[in-house]
Structures are given as structure tokens and as C-alpha cells.
N, C-alpha and C positions, 0 to 999 in steps of 0.2 A: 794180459789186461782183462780187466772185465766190464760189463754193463749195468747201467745204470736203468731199475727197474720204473715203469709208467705207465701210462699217467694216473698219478692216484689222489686223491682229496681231502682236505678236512673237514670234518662237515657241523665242526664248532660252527660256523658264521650261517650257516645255513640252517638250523636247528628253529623251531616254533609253533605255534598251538594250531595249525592249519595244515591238512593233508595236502600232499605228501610229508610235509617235513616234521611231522607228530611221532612218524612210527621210524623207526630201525627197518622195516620192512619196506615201508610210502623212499623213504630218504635214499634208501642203496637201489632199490627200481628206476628213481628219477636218476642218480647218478648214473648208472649202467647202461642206462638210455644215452647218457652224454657222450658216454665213450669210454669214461673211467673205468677203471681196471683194479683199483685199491683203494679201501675206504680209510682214514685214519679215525678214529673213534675217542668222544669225551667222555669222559669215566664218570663225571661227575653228573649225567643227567639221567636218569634210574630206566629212561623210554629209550637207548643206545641200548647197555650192558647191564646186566647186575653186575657190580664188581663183586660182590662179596662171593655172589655162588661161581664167578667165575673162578675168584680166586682160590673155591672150595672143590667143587667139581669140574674135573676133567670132562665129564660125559656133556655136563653142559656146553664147553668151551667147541668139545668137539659134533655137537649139533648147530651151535652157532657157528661156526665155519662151512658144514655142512650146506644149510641153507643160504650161503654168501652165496658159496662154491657155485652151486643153483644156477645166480644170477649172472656166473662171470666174474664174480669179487672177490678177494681176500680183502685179510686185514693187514695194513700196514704197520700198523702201530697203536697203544692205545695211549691216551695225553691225561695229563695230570696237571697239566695249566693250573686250572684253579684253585685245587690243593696244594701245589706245591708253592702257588704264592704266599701259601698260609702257613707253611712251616715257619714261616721270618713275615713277620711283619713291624711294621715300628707304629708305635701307635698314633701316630697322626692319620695313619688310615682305617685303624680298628673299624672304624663305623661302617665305610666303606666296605668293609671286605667280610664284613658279616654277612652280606650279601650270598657273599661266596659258598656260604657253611647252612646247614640244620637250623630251624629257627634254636633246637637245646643249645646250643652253644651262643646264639649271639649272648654279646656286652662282656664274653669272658674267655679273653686270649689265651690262657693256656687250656681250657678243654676243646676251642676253636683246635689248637696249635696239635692238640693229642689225636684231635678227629682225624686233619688232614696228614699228620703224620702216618696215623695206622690207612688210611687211605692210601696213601701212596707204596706202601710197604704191601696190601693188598694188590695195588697192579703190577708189582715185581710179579708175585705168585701168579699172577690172572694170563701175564703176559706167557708167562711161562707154559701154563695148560693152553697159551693158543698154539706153542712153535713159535712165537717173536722173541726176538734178540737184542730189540732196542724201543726204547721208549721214548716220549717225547713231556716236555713240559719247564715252567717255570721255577727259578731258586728261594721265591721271595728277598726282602729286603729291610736291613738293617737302617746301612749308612746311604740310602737314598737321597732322604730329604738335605746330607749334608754334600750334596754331587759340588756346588762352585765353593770354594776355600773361601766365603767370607759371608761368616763374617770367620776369621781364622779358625779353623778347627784346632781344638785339644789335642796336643800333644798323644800319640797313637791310639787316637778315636777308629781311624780304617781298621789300623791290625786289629785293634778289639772286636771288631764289630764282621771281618774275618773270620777271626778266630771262635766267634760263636757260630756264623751261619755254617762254619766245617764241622763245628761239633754237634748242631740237631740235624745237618745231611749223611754224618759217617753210616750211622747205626742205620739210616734208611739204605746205603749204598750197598752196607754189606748184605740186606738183604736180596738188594740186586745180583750181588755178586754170588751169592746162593744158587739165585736161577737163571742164572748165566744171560744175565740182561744187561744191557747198557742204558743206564738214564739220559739223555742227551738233555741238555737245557739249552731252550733259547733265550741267547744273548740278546736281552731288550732293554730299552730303557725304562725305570720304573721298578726293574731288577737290578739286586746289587751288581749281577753278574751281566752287563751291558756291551763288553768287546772283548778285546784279547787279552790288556792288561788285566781286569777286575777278574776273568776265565783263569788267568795265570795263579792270578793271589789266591784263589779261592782253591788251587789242585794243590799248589804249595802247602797251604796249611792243612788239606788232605795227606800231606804227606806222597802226591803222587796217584792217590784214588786209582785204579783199573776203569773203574765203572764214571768215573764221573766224564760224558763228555759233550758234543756240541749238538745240537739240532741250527744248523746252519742257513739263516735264514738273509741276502742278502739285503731286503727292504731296511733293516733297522738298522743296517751300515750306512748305505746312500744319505739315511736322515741325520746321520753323524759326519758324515764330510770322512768318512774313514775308506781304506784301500781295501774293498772286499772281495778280490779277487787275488790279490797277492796274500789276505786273510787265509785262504784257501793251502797258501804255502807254508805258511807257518802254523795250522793246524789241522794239518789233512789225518794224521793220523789217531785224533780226536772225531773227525766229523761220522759221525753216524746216523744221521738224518738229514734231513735237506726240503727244507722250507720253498717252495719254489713262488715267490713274493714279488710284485715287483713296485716301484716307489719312484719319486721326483726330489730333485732337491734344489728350489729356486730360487737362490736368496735375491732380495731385492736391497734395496737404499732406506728400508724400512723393516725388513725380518731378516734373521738367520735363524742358527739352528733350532732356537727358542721359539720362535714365530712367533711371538708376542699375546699368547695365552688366546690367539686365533680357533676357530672351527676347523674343521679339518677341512673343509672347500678352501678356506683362506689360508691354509696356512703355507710358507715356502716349500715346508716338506711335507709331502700327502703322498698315501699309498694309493697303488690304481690296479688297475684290472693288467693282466698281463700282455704285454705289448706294447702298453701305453703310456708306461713311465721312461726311466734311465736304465733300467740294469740290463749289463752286456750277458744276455743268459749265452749266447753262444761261448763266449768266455770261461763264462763258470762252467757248463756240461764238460767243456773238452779237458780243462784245469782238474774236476773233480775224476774223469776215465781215465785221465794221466796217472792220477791216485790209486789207481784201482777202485774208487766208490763203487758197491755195487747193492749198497741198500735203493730207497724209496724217492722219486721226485715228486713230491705232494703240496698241491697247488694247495696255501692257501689265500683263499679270496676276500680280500678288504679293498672300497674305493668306495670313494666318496664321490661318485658322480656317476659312474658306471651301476646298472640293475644287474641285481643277482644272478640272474638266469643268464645274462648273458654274458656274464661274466663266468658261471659258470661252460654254459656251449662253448665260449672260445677259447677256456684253458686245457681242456683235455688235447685237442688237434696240436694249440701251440707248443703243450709237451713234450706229444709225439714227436713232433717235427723237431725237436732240440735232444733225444734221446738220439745216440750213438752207440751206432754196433761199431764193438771195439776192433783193432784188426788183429788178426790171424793168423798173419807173414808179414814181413819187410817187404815194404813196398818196392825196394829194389832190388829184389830176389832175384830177378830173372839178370841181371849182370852178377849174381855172385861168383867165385871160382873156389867155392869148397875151403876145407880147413885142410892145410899140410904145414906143416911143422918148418921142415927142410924149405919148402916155397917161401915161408915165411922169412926168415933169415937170410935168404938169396935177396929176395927183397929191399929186407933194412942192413946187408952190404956187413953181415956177422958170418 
């Protein structure tokens, strides 16, 4: 068996125009001080990474790890979140998610969709010059806005809509598969790609992808009323990252899973600081060691009640303290009586 490496961070949610959290420098100091041990890094904000000279120089890749090293850090992983929402968008969000991109491309989806694509295809390469093996990020989305069947959907609107998000992820994957990386996506809502089934449909029409697989995050199960722990059973040999999240799920006589277009304080399902929600994390560590997982446990931090900071100090110890050294013998070793052949068969009376 093996272990499951910690505690490491995302420092998407921590990112902003005030030191420390301005510099790649200011950000991994504060972390290292926390206790953290591994940064996961957003590709898309130019004061993290160059993507481009990562994905061009090695020398670069291997100074930027140098100077982690320094601190105490690697790198876990690098994310494509926001690009890879933009390989698939439907245009009910266009406006929205120009946000996402280069002001050159806003109002015009396919050089948006060309940007984020060759972005993504850049952090295969990037990953690659680091020594990472898996990467983290979202699928964009098709048939989102048609998630409840009414008003009734068209006659195979899903497999359409399928069938194209496999075809602008292939030609990104086999770039993965080049640099012997694994894209993991997380399963969110907002994503066409949201649980097990829609993960399913989407490898199917991959034909089976190598490279396509989960960044396993349970917060966005709990708010689905879905089994994410027995999740872990039917897709352990997919999971290659591991979101360490934790969330609520409180329906009342007034909200379910919808929570009624609520704030995130009000709504039934809210993500919270670790410790503080539903998820059974001793469940998942020991479910994912059973698997042999022995990528990254990387806190990341959303809550709507909870301050950053402190939610940052208490996820690194909480980690710790769920990270498992795997064992190393049978615990009932010490009653064994060795392998004999002959013994055996005396035994079961052959």
C-alpha cells in the first residue's frame, strides 16, 4: 500500500493585490509558515507562473522549483480551472466568462475557445518540465443550462452535446498523454462533467481516454445528496487528485439542493472551512490508502463564514492528522505459522 502525500494548498482562493498574496514569493512564504508542504498553482494568473516559458524552458521550470525547494515546497499540481471552463462554454455564459480570458478575445468565443485551448495544451508541456504527473482543472459546458428535463429536451441533445465536449478535450488529452500527464477534472456543478454518470458519458465517448481523469473533490458531492465515499469505489482507479473540501448539506421545509437562488450563508448547501461541515474525511483517507492513492491531499479553502487565514492555519494540522502511514505487515503477524504446502492440505483434510 501506499501514502497519501500532505498537506498541500490551492492558492486559487487566496490570490490578491495585497502582500503577501501579490507575489509567488509573499503566497508560498505565508503558506510554509502554515505548515504546508505543497503549493497547487493557477496557471492563469501571470504573478504564479509563466505558463508559456514554463512550457518552453526547462531551466526555468527547474529554477522555479529550486526556489520552492528553498522554502520547504513543491509543487503539487498546476490548474487550468479557468481555461479549461472555456474550451465548452454555451453561450448563455459568454459574457460571463470573458472574464476568464485576455480582454483580445472578449465578445468572441471561438478565439476565447482557441486561447484556452492552447493554454491548456501549454500546461501539459509546463507540467511536464516540472516532474508532475497530473493536473488539475475544469471541462467546461455544453448541456448545463439543460441539467432538469423540462422543459423536455430534444430528442439526443446530451449525446450531442457529449459528443462535441469529447471532441475539443481529445486533441487536448493526447497532448497530455505525450507528457505522460493526467488531466484530472473536477466533478462540479456548472460543469457538464458534475458526478459519476456525466464522468462516465464523457470517457465513453473518449473512447476510454488514458488521460482523462478525476480530481476528487468531496464538497460538490455532499451538495448533491450523492454517496461520496462509495464514489471513491467505483472510481478509485480514475482518481488522481484529491480536493480536500469540506461542505453541509441542510435541507430545510423551504430549500433543497437548489436552495432557492440563496447567498451562500443562506443556502442549505454551503462549503465551510475543514472540520466544520459533513464530510467524513477519516472515511475517505483510509477508502482512498486502501486504493493505493498516493498523489496530493490539497486543501482547498472556501466558506462563507469562516476568515481566510484561519481557515488557512487549521487546514494544514487538520491534514496532517488524516494523512495515514500505510502498514507494512499484517497486523497479525505475529500468530502466523508460515507457508507449507503439505500443512496445508493436513488441514483442509486432502
Amino acid at each position: 500500500m501506499k501514502s497519501i502525500k500532505g498537506p498541500g494548498i490551492f492558492l486559487a482562493q487566496f490570490l490578491g493585490d495585497e502582500a503577501p498574496f501579490n507575489t509567488l514569493d509573499g503566497i508560498s512564504d505565508y503558506m510554509a509558515g502554515k505548515g504546508y508542504k505543497g503549493i497547487q498553482i493557477p496557471t492563469w494568473d501571470g504573478r504564479m507562473i509563466d505558463l508559456k516559458k514554463a512550457a518552453d524552458s526547462k531551466t526555468y521550470c527547474d529554477e522555479l522549483k529550486g526556489k520552492l525547494e528553498d522554502k520547504g515546497l513543491v509543487i503539487t499540481e498546476l490548474s487550468t480551472h479557468l481555461q479549461g471552463q472555456l474550451v465548452a462554454s454555451h453561450p448563455t455564459y459568454n459574457m460571463m466568462y470573458d472574464a476568464f480570458a485576455p480582454a483580445e478575445v472578449h465578445g468572441n468565443e471561438p478565439a476565447r475557445r482557441a486561447w484556452a485551448i492552447e493554454q491548456c495544451k501549454l500546461a501539459a508541456k509546463a507540467s511536464k518540465n516540472l516532474g508532475l504527473t497530473s493536473h488539475v482543472g475544469f471541462s467546461g459546458a455544453l448541456a448545463w443550462p439543460f441539467l432538469y428535463p423540462w422543459p423536455q429536451r430534444p430528442a439526443g441533445l446530451i449525446e450531442s452535446a457529449f459528443k462535441e465536449l469529447a471532441a475539443r478535450w481529445k486533441p487536448i488529452l493526447d497532448v497530455y498523454d505525450e507528457n505522460g500527464v493526467d488531466y484530472c477534472y473536477e466533478l462540479h456543478p456548472g460543469e457538464d462533467l458534475f458526478d459519476g454518470t456525466t464522468f462516465e458519458m464523457f470517457v465513453d465517448a473518449l473512447d476510454g481516454h488514458s488521460r482523462a481523469n478525476i480530481n476528487y473533490d468531496p464538497s460538490h458531492f455532499v451538495l448533491q445528496a450523492l454517496d461520496y465515499v462509495q464514489f471513491i469505489d467505483f472510481y478509485h482507479e480514475r482518481i488522481k487528485a484529491f480536493h480536500v473540501k469540506d461542505a453541509e448539506f441542510n435541507p430545510t421545509g423551504k430549500q433543497g439542493v437548489y436552495s432557492g437562488y440563496a447567498g451562500w450563508a443562506d443556502r442549505a448547501g454551503r462549503f465551510r472551512s475543514l472540520g466544520d461541515g459533513q464530510v467524513d474525511f477519516k472515511s475517505i483517507f483510509s477508502k482512498l490508502s486502501q486504493y493505493d492513492y498516493d498523489g496530493w491531499a490539497v486543501l482547498e479553502w472556501e466558506c462563507c463564514i469562516k476568515d481566510s487565514d484561519q481557515g488557512a492555519t487549521e487546514g494544514a494540522p487538520f491534514i496532517e492528522d488524516h494523512l495515514i502511514q500505510v502498514v507494512t505487515r499484517a497486523f497479525d503477524d505475529f500468530a502466523a505459522t508460515g507457508a507449507d504446502e503439505a500443512v496445508n492440505k493436513k488441514v483442509l483434510g486432502i
